[in-house]
N, C-alpha and C positions, 0 to 999 in steps of 0.2 A: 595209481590209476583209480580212475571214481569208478563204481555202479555203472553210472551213466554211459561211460564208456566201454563198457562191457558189455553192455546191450545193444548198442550200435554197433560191436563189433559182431556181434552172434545174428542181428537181424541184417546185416549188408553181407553174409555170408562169409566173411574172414576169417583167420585162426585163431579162434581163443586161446587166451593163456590154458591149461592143462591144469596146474593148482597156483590156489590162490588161498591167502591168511584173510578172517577176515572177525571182528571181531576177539579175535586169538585164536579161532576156530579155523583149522585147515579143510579147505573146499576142493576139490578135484571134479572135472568139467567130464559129465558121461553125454556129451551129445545134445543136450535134451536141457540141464541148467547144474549149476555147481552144487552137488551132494559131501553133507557130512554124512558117515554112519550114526553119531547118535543123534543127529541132528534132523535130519534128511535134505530136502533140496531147500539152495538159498532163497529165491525166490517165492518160496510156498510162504515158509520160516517166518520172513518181513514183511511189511506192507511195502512193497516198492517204490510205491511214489514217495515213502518218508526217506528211505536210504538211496534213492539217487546220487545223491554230492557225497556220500559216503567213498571215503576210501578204502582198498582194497590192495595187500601186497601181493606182487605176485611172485609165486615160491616157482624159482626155474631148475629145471631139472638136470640132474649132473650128468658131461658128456663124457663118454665113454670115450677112452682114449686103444683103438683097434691094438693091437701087438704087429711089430713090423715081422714080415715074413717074405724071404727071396729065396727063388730058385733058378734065378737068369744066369748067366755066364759072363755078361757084357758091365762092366763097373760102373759104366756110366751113367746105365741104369738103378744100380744097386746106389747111386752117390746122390742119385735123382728121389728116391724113394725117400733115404735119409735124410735128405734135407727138408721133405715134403713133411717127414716125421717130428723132423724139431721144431718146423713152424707150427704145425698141428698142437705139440705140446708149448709152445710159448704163446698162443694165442689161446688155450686154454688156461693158460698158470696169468697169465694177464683180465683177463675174463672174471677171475675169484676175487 
């Protein structure tokens, strides 16, 4: 993803990605514009109009996979969860 598109995702109101590599420098998105700690925010940092076409990786964040838990009585609910569970984790292990 460029710069570029990052700013039209932040000015049309959409979700930014949350971190992003850029440079080699990892950036995390506080609202406001993408902040390193030694660094501070990306956009101060650059001149912007230079790194527009600049690209940017974006670093996505690992899903947490819940722990299955039942206390119903009826199996066919308990058979319905677990299935719900192994697609959960094959759509994640597929995802990596």
């Amino acid at each position: 993803m460029k710069i570029i598109d990052l700013l039209n995702k932040i000015a049309n109101g959409e979700e930014a990605p949350k971190t992003i590599k850029y440079r080699g420098l990892i950036f995390d998105y506080d609202d406001i514009d993408y902040y390193n700690t030694d660094l501070g925010y990306l956009f101060e940092k650059y001149a912007v109009l230079e790194i527009l076409n600049d690209e940017v990786e974006i670093i996505e964040e690992d899903k947490k996979i819940e722990n299955l838990y039942y206390r119903g009585e009826d199996n066919t609910d308990k058979l319905i969860m677990i299935r719900d569970k192994i697609n959960e984790i094959i759509d994640y292990i597929q995802e990596k």
